[in-house]
N, C-alpha and C positions, 0 to 999 in steps of 0.2 A: 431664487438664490441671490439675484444682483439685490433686491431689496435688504438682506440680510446681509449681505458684505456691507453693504451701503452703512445700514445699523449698526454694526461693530465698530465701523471707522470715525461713525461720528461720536459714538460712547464713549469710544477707546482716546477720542481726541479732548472731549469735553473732560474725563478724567483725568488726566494727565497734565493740561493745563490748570485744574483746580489744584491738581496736586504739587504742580509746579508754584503756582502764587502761594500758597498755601504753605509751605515751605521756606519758601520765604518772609512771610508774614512770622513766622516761629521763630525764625533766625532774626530779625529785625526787636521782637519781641526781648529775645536773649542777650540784646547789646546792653540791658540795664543790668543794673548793680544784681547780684543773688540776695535773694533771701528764703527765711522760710518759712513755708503755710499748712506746713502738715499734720501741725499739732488740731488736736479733735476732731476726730474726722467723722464722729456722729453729729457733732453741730456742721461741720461743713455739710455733710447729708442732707442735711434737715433742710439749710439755706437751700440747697441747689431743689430740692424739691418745690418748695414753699417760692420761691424768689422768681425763680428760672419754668418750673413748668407751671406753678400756681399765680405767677405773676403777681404775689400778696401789693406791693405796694400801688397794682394798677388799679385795685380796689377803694381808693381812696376818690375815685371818680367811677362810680360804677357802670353810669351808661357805657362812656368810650372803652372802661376794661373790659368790658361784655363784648363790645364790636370788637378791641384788638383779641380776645381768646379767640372768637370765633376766626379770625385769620392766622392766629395761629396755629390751633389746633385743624385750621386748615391743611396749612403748610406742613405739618407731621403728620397726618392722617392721610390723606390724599395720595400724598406721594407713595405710600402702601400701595397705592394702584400703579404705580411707576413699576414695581417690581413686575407685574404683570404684562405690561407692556413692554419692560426690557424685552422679558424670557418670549415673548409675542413678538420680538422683531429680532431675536437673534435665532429662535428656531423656526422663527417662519410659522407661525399658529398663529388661530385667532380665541382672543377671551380664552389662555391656557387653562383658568382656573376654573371655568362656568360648569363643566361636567364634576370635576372631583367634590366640587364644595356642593352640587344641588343647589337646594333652598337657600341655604345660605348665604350663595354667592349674590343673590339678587338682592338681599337682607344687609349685607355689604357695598354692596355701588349704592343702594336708594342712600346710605347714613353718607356715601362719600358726594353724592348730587346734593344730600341737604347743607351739607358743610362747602360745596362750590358756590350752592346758592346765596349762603351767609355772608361768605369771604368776599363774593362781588357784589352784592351790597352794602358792607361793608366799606367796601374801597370807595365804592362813590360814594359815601356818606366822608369820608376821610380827604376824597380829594375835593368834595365842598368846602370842608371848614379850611383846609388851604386857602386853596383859591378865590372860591365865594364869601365866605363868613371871614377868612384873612383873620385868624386868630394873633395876637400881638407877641406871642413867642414867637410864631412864624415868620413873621414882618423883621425880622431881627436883619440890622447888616451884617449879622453872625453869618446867615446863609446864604448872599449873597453869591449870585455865580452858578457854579456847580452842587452847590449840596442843596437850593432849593428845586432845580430840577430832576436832582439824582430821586428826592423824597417823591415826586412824581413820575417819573418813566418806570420807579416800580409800582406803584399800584394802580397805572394802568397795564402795566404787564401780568401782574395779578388778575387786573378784569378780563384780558384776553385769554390767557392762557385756563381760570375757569368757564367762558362760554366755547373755547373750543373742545372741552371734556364735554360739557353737555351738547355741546353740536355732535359731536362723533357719536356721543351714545344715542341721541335721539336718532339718527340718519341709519344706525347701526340697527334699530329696534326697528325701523320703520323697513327699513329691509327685510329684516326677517319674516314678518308683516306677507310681504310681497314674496318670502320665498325665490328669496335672488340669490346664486350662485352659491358660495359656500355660507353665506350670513344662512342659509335656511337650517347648517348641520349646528347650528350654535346657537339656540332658540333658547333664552331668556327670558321673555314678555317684557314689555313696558317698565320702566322703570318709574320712579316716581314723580320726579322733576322735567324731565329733560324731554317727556312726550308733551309734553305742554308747548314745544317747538314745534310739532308732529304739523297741524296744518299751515306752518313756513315753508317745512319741507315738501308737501303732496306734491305739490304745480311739477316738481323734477321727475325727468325717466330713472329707468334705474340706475341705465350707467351714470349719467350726471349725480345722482343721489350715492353713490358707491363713490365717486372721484370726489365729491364734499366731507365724505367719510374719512376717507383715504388722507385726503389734504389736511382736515380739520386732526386726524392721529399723528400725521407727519412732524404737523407746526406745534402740537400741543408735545410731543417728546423734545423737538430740537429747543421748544422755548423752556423748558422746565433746565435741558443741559446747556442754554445761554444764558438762565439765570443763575446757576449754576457758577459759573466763570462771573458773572457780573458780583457776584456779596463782596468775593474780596475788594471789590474794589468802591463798592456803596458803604454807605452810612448802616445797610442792612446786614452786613456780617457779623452784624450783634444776635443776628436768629441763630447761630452757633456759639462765638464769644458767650451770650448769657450764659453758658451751663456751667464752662470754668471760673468765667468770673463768680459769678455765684457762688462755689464751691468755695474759690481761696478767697474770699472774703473777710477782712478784717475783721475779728472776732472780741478786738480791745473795746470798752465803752467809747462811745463817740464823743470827742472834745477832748479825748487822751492825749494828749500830744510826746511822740518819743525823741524821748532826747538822745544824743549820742552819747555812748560811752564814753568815747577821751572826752567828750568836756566835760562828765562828770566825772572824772576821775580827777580831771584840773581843777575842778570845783572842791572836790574833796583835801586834795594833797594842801591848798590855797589857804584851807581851814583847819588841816592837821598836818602838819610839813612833816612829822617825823613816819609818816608813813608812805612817803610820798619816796618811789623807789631812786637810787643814783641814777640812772639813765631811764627813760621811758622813750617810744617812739611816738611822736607827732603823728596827729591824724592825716592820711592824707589829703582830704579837701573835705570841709565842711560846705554843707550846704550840695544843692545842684543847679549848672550856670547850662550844663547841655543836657541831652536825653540820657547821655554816658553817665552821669550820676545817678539818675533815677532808678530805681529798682523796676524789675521787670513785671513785678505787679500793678506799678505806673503805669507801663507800656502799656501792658493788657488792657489797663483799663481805657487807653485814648483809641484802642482797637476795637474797642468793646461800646465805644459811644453811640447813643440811639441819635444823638441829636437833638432831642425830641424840647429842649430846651426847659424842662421844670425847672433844672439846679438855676437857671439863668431870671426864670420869671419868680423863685423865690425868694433871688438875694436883695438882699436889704439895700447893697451897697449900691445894683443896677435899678433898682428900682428909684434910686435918689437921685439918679441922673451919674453916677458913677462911670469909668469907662470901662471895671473889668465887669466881665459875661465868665461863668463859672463854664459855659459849654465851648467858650473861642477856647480857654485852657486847653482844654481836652482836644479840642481839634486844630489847636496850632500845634501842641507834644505831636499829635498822630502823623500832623503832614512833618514835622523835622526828623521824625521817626523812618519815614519813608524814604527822605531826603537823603541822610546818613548812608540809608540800606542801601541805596541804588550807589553813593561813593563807595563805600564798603565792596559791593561786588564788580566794580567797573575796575578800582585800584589793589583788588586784593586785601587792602585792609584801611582804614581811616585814613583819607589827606586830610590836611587841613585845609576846610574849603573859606576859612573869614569869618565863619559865621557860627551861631551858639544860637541854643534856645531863649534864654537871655537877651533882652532888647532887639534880637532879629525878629521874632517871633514874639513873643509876650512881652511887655513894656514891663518897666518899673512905676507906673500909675496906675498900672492895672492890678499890679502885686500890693501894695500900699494901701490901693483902698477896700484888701480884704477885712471883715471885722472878726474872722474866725468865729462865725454862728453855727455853723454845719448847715444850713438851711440847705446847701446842694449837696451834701453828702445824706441829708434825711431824706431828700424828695426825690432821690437817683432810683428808678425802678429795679436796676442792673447793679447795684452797691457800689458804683464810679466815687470815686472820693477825689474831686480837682481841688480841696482844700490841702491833702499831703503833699503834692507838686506845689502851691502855691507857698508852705511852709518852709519844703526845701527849698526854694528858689530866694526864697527871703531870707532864709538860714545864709545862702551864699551871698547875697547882695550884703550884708550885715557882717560876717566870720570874713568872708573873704575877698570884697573890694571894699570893706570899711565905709558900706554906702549905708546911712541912715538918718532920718530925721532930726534934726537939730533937739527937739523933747525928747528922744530916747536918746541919744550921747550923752544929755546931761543926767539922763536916768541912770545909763551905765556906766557915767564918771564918779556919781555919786555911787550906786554899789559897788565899784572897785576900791573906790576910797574910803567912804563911810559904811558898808554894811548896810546898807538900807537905800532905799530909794530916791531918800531925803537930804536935804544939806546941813545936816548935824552931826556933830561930833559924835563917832559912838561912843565918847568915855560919859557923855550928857545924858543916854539913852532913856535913866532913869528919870529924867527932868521932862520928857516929851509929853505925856500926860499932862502937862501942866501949861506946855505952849497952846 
């Protein structure tokens, strides 16, 4: 009975707090502009399927997409055994399901040991090319700090948390074996994987072999609900993030660029004045200088960042010695995002804290030296688009502090004045072909 209080209090804690960040994360999310993504919801389907559990664009490299399904498909399947072990530690049973399901159920744990086995080799193969191999995405001062650690204390918490499933099963099976206390009323046989630990375990009695059980079930529930609490706060809350983002996925061809309505309606009136109404109302800010402009499928998406650095190792402009990185975008929006959230619920509502997305956070040499290729909006496995943020951001550096290149002023002095690009009269127009 104190085992099962024990269990409910630690469930009931782990949920709670997920649901509390989590909560927060939504509300943080909701501080951008509205828009909406609800139009086709057979192609958003489609995305979420194909994007989100097919992982279509990790296909483009097939070895590492092969290792990351298999930790994926880890990470969903497995925890199907979680269910089992809840109802195992709040009713006080052991393997509730092993009697009802028969055959079966042995035909289910070998598929969930083959997929522990994949997922933790996996990870080591994944924390070599970190560490060992130091792939040149990785090396980034992008990750400097906390998010090259964060991308490693989870997949060794991956390695631990699969050898303690196949620890528990193995000690579990090796018991029954022995015909120890209640392990003998819940006979299984050997599992497929995990008896291959079977002569690590022998040398132990049974109680010692029943306490490594015991301990190896304990650490493996409270680490799956300390992982739990931990995504919101890793670079890995994209193993949720992916389904929406996927779904509300810009569904416009890529390289579309939208413009705002009041400036085409200024544009319009500018070219035909007689339609052009007696009062109109001014936009209210063009462009986005904080997170507060950006639309909340912005947000999502610096929520949504894997990290994982492609959009960064295929831009043209870093690859030229450039200063922007398409992934620091995404994860400077995320941490001002956070930033805001925590003023926001400390003051009730927005201070002014001095500071803006804009030059606190992303530079004007970083925004500048985009070439709008989409190269990080085509290689985002997750449909992240850091070129719309870096569009709005320059929309406001340009509409609204009148910041811009000395070649583009004289570009848009010349189409304010002349109609064209160029410094020709447009009553000449007809002469141009001939200059």
């Amino acid at each position: 009975m104190l085992q099962q209080i024990v269990f409910i209090l630690l469930a009931a804690s782990a949920i709670i707090l997920f649901s509390v960040k989590a909560r927060r994360i939504r509300k943080n999310i909701l501080l951008g502009r509205d828009e909406d993504y609800t139009d086709q919801p057979a192609r958003r389907w489609k995305n979420l399927l194909l994007l989100a559990l097919g992982q279509k664009k990790m296909f483009r490299n097939p070895l590492v997409a092969l290792l990351h399904l298999f930790i994926y498909a880890g990470f969903i399947i497995i925890n199907l055994e979680v269910l089992e072990i809840s109802l195992d530690g709040i009713l006080g049973t052991h393997r509730l399901f092993s009697q009802p399901l028969g055959a079966a159920y042995k035909i289910l744990i070998n598929g969930f040991e083959f997929l522990a086995l994949t997922v933790l080799i996996a990870c080591v193969i994944f924390l070599c090319r970190r560490n060992i191999l130091k792939l040149g995405r990785f090396l980034s001062h992008d990750l400097d700090g906390w998010p090259r650690s964060d991308a490693n204390y989870i997949l060794i918490t991956e390695i631990v948390l699969m050898g303690l499933f196949l620890t528990f099963n193995a000690s579990d099976t090796l018991l029954q074996e022995r015909s120890y206390a209640e392990y003998a009323h819940h006979l299984t046989g050997n599992f497929a994987f995990s008896h291959w630990l079977h002569p690590l375990l022998n040398g132990f009695s049974d109680k010692q072999l029943a306490g490594i059980e015991r301990s190896c079930w304990w650490l493996h529930i409270a680490g799956i609900f300390a992982f739990l609490n931990y995504l919101p706060w890793s670079k890995h809350l994209h193993i949720l993030l992916a389904f929406p983002n996927a779904y509300y996925a810009r569904l416009q061809p890529q390289g579309k660029i939208r413009n705002m309505k009041s400036v085409q309606q200024e544009v319009l009136y500018a070219m035909r004045p007689d339609q052009a109404p007696a009062e109109s109302a001014p936009a209210a800010k063009f462009g986005a200088g904080d997170v507060f402009d950006l639309s909340w499928r912005n947000l999502l998406d610096a929520y949504s960042c894997t990290e994982c650095g492609r959009c960064t190792a295929a831009c043209p402009a870093n690859i030229t010695g450039k200063k922007l990185s398409p992934r620091k975008i995404m994860m400077d929006t995320r941490d001002r995002v956070e930033e805001v959230g925590r003023n926001v619920r400390q003051n009730g509502e927005f201070k002014d804290d001095g500071k803006r997305l804009l030059n606190d956070y992303i530079s004007e040499e970083e925004l500048r030296a985009c070439t709008s290729c989409n190269a990080c909006v085509e290689e985002c496995p997750v449909s992240i688009s850091p070129l719309e943020i870096i569009f709005e951001m320059r929309r406001f550096l340009v509409m609204e502090e009148s910041k811009a290149p000395q070649e583009w002023n004289t570009m848009f002095s010349n189409v304010e004045n002349n109609f064209a690009p160029w410094k020709f009269n447009p009553d000449d127009r007809d002469a141009w072909k001939n200059t």
